[in-house]
N, C-alpha and C positions, 0 to 999 in steps of 0.2 A: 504494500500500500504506500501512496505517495505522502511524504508529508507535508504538512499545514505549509502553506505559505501566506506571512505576512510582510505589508510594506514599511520600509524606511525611506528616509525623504531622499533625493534620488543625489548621487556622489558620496553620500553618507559612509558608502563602503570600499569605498576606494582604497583606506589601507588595512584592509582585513586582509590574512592571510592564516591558512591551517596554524592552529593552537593560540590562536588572540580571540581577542574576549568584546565580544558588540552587547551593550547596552540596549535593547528598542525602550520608549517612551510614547507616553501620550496615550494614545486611544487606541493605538494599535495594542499595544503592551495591554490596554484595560480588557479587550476584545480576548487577546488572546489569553490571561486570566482569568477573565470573571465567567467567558463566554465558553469557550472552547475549555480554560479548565485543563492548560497546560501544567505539566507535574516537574519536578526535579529527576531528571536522565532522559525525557521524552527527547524525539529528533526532533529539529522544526526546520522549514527553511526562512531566510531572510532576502525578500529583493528590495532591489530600488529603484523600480520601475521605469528604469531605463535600461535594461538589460544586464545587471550586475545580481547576482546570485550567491548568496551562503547558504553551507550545507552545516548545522551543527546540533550540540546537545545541549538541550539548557539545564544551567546550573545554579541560577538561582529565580525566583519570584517574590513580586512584591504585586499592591495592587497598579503603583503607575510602571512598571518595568519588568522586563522580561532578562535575564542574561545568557546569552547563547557564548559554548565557547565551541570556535568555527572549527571546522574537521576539513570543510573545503571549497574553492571560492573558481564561479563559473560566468563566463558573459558570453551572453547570447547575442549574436550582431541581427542586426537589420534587415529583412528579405529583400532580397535586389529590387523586385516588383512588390511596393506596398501598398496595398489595398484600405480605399475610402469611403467607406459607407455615407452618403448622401441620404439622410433621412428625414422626407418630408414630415413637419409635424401633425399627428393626429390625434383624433379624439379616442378617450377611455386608455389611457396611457400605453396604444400599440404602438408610438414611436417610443418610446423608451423601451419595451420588451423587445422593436426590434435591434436597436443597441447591444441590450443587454445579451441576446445571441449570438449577434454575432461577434462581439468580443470574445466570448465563449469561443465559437471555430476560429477566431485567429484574426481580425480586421486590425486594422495599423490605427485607424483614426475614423471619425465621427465628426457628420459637419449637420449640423441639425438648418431644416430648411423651412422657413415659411413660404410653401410653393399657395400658386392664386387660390385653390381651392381647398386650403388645409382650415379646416372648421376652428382645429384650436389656433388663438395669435399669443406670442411673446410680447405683452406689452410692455415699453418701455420701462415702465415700475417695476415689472415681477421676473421682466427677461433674464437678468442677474442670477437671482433666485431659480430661476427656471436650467439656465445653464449647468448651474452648480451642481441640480439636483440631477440632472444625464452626466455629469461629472464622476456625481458619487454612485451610480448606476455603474459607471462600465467599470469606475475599480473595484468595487463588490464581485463584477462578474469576472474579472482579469484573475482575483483571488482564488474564486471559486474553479475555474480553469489552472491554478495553478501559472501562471505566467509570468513572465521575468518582466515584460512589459507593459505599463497602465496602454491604452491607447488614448490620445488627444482627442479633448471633446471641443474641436475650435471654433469659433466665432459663429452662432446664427447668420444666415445670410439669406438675401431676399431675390426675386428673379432677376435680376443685375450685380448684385454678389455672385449667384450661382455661375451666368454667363460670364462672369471672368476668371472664376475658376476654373470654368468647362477649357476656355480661352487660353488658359495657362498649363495643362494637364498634357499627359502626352497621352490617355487616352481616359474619354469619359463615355459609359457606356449608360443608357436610358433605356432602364428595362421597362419593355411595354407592350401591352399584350397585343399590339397590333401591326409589331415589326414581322418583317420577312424573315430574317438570317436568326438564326439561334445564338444565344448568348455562346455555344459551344465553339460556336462558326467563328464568331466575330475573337473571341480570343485565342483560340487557335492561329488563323491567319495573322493575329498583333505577334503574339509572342515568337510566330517564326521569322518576323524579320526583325526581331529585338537582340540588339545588340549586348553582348553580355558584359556583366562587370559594374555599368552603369546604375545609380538608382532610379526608380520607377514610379510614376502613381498612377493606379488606374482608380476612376470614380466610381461608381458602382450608386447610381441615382435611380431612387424608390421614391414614388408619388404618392400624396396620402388617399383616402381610404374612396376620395370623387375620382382617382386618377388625375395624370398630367394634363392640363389643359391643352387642346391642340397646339392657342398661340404658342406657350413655354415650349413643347416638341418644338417646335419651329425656330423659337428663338437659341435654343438649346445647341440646334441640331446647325444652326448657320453657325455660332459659337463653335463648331467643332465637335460636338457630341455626335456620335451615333445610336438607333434605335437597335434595340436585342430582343429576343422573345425567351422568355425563360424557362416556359413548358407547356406543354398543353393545358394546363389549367391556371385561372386568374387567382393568383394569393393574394394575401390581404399585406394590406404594409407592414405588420409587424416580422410576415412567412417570406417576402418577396428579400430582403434584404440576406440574412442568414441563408438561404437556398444560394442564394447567386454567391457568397461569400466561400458557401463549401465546393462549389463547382470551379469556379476561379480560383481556389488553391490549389485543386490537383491542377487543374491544365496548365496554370503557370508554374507547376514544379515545386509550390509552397511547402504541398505534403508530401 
């Protein structure tokens, strides 16, 4: 069985090395006390959700601290093609469950979107608050996956945010049930003339639960996006993201 992994604030581990002694704190260390009910000799891991990893035993407990002493220290780099979850916001918190999936199989980053027809809006007051708490979604679910790395939950953006993202990207794909070419197609054909070595981002955009208004296809798609179809059946925004997320690891070699 794997063990617990908890976060430390990210560089934190930098000079751990087998047989030195890491302190966690804070709410991390209450969690894994009060909650989890970590003992003296249990294993735990420790990351810092930028890819740094310790492997150790802990030796002591209190209720704000945890003391691990490291056995061994591991960093996991970057997949060359990093994959972005584009998730329109919806209503009854299916943009958050689909976050929290697809963190779960393995997404790099999380761009929450007020596409024209997303019932729920980030208003100004609450957006904050609203970010923070998809914030604290995907590193619950990075945990619970076990992960070396949190993924970035960046900046809400609007359909003129989105198109300069699409704009910037070197491929964004617009999954929608009324493309031609299969999501399989369209990343096959990317990835064989992808040059290796290089980092990557492909978008991976999910419309909420009215779909993408034709205009945004259009707008999207002059931007540089292309349309994908993701299966014979129409998923809901929170299924449509994590589907495409597991499909697009194996083809591009993730898994």
């Amino acid at each position: 069985m794997s063990n617990p992994v908890f976060f430390s604030p990210a560089g934190s581990l930098a000079q751990q090395v087998p047989g030195s002694t890491f302190v966690l704190e804070g709410a991390e260390a209450r969690h894994a006390v009060t909650v989890k009910r970590l003992a003296v000799g249990e294993a735990v891991d420790i990351a810092d959700g930028a890819g740094t990893r310790i492997t150790g035993t802990v030796t002591a407990v209190a209720p704000q601290e945890l003391t691990v002493r490291c056995s061994g220290v591991s960093t996991e780099a970057r997949p060359d093609v990093r994959l972005v979850l584009v998730q329109a916001l919806a209503k009854g918190d299916r943009d958050e469950l689909g976050a929290e999936t697809a963190t779960e199989l393995g997404i790099d980053a999380v761009v929450p979107w007020q596409a024209e027809r997303s019932i729920v809006r980030w208003k100004p007051e609450r957006a904050a608050k609203a970010h923070a708490k998809w914030q604290s979604v995907v590193t619950a679910a990075a945990k619970q996956a076990r992960r070396a790395w949190i993924p970035e939950v960046r900046a809400a953006v609007d359909g003129a945010g989105l198109q300069a993202a699409v704009a910037s990207a070197e491929l964004a794909v617009i999954l929608h049930e009324d493309a031609v070419r299969p999501l399989r197609q369209v990343l096959e054909a990317w990835h064989q003339d992808l040059d290796a070595g290089s980092p990557r981002e492909v978008l991976l955009i999910v419309g909420p639960e009215g779909g993408i208004s034709p205009r945004e296809v259009t707008r999207l798609c002059d931007a540089g996006a292309v349309t994908a179809l993701l299966g014979r059946h129409v998923l809901r925004s929170s299924t449509a993201g994590p589907a495409a997320t597991v499909l697009a690891s194996d083809i591009l070699g993730r898994w």
